[in-house]
MMTF fields as JSON, N, C-alpha, C and O atoms, coordinates in Angstrom:
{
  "mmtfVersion": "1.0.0",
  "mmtfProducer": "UNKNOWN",
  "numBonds": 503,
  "numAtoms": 504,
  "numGroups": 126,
  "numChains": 1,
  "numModels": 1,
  "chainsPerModel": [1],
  "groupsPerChain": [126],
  "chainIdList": ["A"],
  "bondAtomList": [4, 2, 8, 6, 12, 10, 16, 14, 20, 18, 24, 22, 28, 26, 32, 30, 36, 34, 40, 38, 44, 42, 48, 46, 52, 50, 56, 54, 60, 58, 64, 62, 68, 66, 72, 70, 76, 74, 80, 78, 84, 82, 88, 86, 92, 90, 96, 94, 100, 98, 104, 102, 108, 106, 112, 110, 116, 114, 120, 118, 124, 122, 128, 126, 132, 130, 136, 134, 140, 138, 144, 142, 148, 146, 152, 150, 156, 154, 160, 158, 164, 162, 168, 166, 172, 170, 176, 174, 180, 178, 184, 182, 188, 186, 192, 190, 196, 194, 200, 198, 204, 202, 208, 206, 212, 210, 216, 214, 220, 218, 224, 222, 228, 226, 232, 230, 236, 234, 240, 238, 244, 242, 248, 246, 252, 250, 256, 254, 260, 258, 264, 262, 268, 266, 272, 270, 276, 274, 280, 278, 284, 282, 288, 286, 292, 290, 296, 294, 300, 298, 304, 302, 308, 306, 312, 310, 316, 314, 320, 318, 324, 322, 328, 326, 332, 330, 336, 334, 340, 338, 344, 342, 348, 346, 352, 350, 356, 354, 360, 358, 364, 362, 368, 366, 372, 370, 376, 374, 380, 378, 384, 382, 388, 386, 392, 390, 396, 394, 400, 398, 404, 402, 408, 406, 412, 410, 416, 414, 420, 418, 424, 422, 428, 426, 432, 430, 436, 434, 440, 438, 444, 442, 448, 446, 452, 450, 456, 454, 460, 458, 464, 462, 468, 466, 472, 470, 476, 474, 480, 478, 484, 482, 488, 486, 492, 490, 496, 494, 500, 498],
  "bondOrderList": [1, 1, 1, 1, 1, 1, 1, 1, 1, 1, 1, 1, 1, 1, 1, 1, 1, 1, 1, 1, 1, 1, 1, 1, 1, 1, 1, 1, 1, 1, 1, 1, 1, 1, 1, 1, 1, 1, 1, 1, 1, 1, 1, 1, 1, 1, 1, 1, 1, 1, 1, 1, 1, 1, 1, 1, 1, 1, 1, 1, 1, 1, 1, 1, 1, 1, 1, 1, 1, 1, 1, 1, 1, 1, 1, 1, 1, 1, 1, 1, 1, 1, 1, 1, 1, 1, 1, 1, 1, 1, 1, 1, 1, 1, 1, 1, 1, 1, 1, 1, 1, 1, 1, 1, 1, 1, 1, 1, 1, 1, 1, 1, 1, 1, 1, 1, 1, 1, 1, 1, 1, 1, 1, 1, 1],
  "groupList": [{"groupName": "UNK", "atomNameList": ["N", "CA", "C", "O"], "elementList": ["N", "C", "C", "O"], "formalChargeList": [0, 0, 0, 0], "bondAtomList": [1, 0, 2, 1, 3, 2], "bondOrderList": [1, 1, 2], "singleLetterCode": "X", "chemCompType": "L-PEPTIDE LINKING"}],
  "groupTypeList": [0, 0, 0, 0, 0, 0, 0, 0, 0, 0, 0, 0, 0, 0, 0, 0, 0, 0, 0, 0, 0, 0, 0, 0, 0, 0, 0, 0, 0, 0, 0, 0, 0, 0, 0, 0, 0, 0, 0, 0, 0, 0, 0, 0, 0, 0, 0, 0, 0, 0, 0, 0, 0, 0, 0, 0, 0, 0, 0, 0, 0, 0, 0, 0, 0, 0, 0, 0, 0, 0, 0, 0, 0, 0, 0, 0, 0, 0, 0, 0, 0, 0, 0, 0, 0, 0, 0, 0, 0, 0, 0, 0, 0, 0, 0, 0, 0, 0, 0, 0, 0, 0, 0, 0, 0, 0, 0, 0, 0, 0, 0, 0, 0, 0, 0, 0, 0, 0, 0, 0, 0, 0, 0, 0, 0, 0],
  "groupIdList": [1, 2, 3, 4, 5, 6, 7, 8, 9, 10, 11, 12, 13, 14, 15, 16, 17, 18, 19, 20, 21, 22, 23, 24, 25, 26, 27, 28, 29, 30, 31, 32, 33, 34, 35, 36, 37, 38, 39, 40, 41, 42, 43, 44, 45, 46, 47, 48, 49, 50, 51, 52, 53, 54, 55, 56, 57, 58, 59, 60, 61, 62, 63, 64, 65, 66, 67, 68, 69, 70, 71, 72, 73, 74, 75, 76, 77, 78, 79, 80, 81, 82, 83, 84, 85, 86, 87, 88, 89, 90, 91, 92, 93, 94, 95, 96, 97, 98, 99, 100, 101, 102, 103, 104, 105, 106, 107, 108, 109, 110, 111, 112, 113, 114, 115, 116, 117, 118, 119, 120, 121, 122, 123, 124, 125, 126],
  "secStructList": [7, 7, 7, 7, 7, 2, 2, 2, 2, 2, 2, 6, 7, 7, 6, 6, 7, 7, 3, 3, 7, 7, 7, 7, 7, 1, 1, 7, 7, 5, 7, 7, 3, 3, 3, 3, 3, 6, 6, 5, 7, 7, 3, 3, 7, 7, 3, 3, 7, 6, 6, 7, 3, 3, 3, 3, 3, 7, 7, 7, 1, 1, 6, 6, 7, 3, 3, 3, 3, 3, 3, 6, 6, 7, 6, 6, 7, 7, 7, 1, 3, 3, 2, 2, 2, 2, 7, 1, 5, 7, 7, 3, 3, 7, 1, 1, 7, 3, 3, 3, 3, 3, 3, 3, 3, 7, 7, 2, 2, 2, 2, 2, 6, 6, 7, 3, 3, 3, 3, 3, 7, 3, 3, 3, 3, 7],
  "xCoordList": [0.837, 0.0, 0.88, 1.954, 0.527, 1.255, 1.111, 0.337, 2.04, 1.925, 0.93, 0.894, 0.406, -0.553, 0.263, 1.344, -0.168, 1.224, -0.167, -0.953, 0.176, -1.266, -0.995, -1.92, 0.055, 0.007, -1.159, -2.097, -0.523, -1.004, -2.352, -2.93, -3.264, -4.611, -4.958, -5.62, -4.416, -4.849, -5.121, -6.119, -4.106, -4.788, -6.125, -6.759, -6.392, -7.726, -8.996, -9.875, -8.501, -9.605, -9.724, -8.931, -11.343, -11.61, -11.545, -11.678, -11.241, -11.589, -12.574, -12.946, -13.164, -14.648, -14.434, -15.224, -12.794, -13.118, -11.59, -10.763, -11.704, -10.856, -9.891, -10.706, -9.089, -8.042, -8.656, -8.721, -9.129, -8.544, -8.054, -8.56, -7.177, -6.345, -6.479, -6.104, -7.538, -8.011, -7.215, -6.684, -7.164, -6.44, -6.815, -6.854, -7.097, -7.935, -7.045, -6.081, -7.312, -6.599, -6.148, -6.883, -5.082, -4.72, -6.164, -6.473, -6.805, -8.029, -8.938, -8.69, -10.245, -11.326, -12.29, -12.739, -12.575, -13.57, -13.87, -13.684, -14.477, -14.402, -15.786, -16.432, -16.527, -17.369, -16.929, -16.064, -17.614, -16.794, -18.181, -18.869, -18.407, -19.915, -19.424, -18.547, -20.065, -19.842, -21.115, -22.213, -20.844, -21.814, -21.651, -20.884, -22.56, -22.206, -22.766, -23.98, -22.107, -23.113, -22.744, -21.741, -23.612, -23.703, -22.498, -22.903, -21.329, -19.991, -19.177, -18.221, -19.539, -18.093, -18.66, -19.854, -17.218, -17.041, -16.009, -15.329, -15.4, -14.296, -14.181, -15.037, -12.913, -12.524, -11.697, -10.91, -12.157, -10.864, -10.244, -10.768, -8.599, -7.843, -7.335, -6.502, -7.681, -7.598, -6.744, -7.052, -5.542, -4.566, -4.388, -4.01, -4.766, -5.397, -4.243, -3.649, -3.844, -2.221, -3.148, -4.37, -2.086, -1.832, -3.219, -3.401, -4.174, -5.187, -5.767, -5.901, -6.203, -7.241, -8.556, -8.724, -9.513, -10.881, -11.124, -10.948, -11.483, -12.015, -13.836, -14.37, -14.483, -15.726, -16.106, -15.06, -17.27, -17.644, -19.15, -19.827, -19.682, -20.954, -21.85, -21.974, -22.388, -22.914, -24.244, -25.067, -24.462, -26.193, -26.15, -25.122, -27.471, -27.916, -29.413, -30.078, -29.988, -31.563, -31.804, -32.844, -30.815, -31.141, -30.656, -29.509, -31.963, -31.657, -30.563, -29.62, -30.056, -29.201, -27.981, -27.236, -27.266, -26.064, -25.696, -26.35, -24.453, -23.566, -22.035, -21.73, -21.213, -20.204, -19.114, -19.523, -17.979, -17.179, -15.544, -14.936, -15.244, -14.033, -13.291, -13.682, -12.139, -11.445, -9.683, -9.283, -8.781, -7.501, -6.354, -5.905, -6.083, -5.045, -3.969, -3.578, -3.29, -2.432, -2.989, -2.372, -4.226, -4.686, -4.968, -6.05, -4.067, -3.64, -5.46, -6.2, -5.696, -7.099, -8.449, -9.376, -8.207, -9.48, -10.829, -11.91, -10.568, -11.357, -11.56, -10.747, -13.042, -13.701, -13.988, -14.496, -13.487, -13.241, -14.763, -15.082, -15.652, -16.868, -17.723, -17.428, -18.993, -20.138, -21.128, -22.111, -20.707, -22.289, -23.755, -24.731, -23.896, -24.729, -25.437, -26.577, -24.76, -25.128, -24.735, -25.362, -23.691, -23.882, -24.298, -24.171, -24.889, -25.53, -24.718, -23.89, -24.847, -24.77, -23.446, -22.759, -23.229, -22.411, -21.18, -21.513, -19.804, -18.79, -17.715, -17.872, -17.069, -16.595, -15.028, -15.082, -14.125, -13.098, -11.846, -11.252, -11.78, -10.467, -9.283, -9.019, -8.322, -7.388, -5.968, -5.494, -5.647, -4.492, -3.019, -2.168, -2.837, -1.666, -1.477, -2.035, -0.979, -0.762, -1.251, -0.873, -2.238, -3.155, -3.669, -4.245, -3.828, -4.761, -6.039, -6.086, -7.342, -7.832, -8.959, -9.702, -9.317, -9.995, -11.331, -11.735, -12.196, -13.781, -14.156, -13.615, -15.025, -15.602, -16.829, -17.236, -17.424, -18.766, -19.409, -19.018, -20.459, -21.304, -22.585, -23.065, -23.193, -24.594, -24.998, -24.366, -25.917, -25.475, -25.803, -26.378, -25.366, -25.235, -26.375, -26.084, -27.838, -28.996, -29.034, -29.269, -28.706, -28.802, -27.678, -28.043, -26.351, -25.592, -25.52, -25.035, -26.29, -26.551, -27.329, -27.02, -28.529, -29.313, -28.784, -29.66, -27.226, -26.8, -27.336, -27.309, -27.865, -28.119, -27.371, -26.39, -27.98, -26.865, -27.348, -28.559, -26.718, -26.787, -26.059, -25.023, -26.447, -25.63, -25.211, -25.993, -24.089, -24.13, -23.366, -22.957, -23.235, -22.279, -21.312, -21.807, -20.102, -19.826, -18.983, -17.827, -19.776, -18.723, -17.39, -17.445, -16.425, -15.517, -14.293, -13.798, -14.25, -13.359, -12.859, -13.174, -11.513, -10.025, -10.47, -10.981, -10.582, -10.512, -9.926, -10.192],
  "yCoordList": [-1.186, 0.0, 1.246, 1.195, 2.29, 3.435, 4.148, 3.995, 4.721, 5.971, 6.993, 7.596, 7.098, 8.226, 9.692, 9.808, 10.489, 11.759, 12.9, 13.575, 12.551, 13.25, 14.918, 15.728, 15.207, 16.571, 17.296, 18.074, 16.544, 16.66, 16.555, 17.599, 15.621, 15.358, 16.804, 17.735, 16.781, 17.776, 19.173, 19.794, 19.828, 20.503, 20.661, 21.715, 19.963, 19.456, 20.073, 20.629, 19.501, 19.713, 21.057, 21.976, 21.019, 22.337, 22.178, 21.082, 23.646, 23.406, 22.849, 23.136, 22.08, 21.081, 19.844, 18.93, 19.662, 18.232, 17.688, 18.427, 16.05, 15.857, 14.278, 13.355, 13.987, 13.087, 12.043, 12.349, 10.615, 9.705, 8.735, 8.879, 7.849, 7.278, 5.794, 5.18, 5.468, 3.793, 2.813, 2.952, 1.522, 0.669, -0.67, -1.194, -1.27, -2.586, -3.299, -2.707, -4.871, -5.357, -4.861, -3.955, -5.181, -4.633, -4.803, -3.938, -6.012, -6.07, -6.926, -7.867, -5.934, -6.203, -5.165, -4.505, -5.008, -4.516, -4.257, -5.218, -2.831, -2.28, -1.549, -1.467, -1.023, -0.454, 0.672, 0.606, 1.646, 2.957, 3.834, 4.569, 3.664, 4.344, 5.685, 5.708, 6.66, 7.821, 8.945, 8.618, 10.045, 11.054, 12.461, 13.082, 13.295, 14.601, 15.093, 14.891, 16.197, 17.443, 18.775, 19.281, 19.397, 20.758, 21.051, 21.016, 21.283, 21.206, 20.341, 20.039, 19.739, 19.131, 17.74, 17.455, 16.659, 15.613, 14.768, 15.438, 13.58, 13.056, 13.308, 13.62, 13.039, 12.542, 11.578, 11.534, 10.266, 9.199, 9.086, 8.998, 9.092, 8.87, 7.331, 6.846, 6.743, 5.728, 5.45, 5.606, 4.981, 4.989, 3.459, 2.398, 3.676, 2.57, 2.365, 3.356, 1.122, 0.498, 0.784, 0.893, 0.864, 0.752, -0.3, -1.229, -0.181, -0.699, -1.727, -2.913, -0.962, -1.296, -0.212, 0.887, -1.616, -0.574, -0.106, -0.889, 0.99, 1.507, 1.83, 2.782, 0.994, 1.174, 1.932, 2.079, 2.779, 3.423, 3.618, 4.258, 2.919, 3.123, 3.469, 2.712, 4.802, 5.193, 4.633, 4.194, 4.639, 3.975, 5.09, 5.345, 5.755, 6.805, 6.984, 7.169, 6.953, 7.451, 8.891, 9.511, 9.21, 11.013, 11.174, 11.057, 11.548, 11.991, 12.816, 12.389, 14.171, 14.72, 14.18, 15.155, 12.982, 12.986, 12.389, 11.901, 12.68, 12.576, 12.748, 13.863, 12.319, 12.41, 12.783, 12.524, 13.299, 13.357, 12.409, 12.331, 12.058, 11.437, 12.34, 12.66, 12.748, 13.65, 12.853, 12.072, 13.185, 12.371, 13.456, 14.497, 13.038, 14.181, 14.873, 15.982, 13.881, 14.839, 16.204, 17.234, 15.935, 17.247, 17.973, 17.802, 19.173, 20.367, 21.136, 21.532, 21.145, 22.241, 21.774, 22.498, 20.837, 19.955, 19.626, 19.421, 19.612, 18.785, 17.702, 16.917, 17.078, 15.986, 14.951, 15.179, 13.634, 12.91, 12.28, 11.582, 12.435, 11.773, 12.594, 12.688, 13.319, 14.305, 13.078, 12.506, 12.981, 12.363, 12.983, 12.234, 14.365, 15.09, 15.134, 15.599, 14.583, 14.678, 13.255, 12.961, 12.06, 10.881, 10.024, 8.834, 10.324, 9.346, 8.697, 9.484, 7.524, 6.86, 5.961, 5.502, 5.803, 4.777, 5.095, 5.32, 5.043, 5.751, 3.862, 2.684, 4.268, 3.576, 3.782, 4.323, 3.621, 4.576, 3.542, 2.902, 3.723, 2.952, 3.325, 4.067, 2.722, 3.689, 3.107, 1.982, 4.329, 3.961, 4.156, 4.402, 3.963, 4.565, 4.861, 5.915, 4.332, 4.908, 6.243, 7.371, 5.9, 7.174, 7.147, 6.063, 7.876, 8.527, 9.139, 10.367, 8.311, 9.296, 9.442, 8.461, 10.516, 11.148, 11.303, 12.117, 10.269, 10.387, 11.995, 12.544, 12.244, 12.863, 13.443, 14.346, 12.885, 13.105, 14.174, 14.287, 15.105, 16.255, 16.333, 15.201, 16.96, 17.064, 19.346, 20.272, 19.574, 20.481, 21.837, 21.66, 23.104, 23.709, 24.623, 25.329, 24.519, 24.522, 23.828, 24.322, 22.439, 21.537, 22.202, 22.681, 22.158, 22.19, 23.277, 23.035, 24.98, 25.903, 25.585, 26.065, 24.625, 24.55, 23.481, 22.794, 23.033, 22.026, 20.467, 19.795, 20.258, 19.222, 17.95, 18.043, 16.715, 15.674, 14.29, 14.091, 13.695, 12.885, 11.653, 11.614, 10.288, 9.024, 8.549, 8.686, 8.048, 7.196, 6.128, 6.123, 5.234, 4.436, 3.657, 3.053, 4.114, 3.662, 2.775, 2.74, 1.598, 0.844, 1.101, 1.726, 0.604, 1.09, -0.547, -1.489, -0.174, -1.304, -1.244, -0.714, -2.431, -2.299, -3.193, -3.991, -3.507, -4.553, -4.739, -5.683],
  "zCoordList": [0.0, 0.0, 0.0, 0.598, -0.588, -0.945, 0.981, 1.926, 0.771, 2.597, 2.265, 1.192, 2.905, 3.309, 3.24, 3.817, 2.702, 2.868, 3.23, 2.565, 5.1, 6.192, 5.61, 5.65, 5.203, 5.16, 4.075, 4.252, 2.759, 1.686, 2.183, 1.882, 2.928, 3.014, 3.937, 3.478, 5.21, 5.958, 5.272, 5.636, 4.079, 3.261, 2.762, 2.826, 2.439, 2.348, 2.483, 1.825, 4.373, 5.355, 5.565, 5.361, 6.204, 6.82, 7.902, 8.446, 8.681, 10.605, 11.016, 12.154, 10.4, 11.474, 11.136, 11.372, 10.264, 9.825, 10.979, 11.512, 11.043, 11.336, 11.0, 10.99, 10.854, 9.5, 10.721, 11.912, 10.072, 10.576, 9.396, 8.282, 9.594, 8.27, 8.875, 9.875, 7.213, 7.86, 7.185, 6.083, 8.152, 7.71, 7.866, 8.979, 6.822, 6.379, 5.543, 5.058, 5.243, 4.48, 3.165, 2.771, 2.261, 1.383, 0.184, -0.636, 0.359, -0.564, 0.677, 1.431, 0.392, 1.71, 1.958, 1.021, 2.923, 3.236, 4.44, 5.185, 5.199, 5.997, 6.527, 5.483, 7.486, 8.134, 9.042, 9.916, 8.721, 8.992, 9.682, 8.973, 10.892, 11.446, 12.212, 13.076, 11.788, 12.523, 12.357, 11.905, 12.712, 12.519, 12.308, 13.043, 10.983, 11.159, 11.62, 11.592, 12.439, 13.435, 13.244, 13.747, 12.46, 12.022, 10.869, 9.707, 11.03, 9.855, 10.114, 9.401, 11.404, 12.112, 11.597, 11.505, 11.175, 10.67, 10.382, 9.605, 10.54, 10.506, 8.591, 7.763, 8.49, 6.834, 7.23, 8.176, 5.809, 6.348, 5.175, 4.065, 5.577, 4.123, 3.771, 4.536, 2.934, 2.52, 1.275, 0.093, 1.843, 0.723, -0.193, 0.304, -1.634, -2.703, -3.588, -4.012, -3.927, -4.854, -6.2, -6.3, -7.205, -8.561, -8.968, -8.181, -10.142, -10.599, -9.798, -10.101, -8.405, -7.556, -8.029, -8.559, -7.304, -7.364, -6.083, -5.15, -5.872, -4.537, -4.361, -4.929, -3.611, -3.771, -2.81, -2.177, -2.034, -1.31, -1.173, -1.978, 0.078, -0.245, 1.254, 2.217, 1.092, 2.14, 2.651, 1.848, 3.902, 4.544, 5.723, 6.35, 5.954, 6.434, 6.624, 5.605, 7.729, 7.383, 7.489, 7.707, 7.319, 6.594, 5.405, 4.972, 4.757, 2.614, 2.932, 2.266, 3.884, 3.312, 3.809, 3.914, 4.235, 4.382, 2.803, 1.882, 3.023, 1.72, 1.319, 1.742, 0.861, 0.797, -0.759, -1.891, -0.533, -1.869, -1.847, -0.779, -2.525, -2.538, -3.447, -4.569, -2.855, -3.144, -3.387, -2.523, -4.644, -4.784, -3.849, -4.329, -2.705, -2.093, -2.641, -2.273, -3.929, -4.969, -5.54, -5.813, -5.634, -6.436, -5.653, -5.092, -5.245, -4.771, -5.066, -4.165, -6.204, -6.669, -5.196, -4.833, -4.827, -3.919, -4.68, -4.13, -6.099, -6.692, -6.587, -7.075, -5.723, -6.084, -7.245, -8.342, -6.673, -7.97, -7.884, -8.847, -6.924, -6.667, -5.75, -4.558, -6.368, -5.766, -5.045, -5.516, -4.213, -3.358, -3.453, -3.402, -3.593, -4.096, -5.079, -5.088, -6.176, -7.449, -7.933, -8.951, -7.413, -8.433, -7.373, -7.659, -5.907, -5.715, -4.254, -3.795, -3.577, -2.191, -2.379, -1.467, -3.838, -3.795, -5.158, -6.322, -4.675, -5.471, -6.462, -6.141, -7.243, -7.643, -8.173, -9.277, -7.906, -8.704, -8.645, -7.777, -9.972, -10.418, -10.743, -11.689, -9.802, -9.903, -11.022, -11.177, -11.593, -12.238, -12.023, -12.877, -10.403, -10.068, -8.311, -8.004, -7.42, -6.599, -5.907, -6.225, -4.813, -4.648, -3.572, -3.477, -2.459, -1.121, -1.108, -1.025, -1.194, -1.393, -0.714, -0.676, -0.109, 1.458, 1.074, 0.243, 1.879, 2.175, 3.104, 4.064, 2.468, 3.497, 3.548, 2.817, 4.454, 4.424, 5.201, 6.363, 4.723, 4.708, 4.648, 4.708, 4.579, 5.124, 4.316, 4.823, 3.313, 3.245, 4.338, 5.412, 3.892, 4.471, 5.236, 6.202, 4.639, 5.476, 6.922, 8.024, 6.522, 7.976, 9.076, 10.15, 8.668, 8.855, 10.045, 11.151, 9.5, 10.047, 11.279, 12.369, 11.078, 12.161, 12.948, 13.474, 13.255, 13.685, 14.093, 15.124, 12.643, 13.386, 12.77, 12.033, 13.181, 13.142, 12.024, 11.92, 11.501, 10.565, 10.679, 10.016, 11.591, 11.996, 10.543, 9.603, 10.402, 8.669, 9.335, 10.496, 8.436, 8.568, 6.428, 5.477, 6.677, 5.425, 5.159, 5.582, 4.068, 3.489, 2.485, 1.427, 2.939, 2.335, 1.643, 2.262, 0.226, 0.145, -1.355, -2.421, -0.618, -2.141, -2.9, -2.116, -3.73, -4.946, -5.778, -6.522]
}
């Protein structure tokens, strides 16, 4: 598995988020339960080998939680995956050595009125 390079990720983040860096078999599968409350939210960086698949799939009984998968090389913090817009469940194949940071949100209506959103996400190498 490639190193995690926490710096590069912590860029990233905003002040309500906070790094945790998961670690599961090299190919497998993982359960990742947590919760957002108002902006504040973990991100987990998950670092994926050379032409692995990385799947991602959120469960929530609130419509608005949601998440983006973001590649930590790319400096811009462009999202390689809108939870918003493609949906609960991500797919991404990678061609190369790569870190790349979940993080899940809730938008910014809720967010204001702090309230909270339990999820729990599958996460896994293939």
């Amino acid at each position: 598995m490639p190193a995690v390079d926490t710096l590069a990720v912590q860029q990233l983040l905003s002040p309500d988020e906070r790094l945790e860096v998961l670690s599961f078999p090299t190919v497998g599968r993982m359960r990742q339960i947590g919760e957002i409350a108002g902006y504040a939210s973990p991100a987990y960086a998950v670092p994926v080998a050379s032409g692995q698949t990385l799947v991602v799939a959120l469960d929530s009984p609130s419509n608005s939680a949601y998440f983006n998968i973001h590649d930590a090389a790319d400096a811009t913090g462009a999202a390689v995956f809108r939870g918003e817009v493609e949906g609960r469940e991500a797919r991404i194949k990678t061609e190369s050595d790569a870190t790349y940071v979940i993080r899940p949100f809730q938008p910014r209506a809720m967010a204001r009125r702090d309230e909270v959103a339990p999820y729990a996400l599958t996460i896994e190498r293939q």
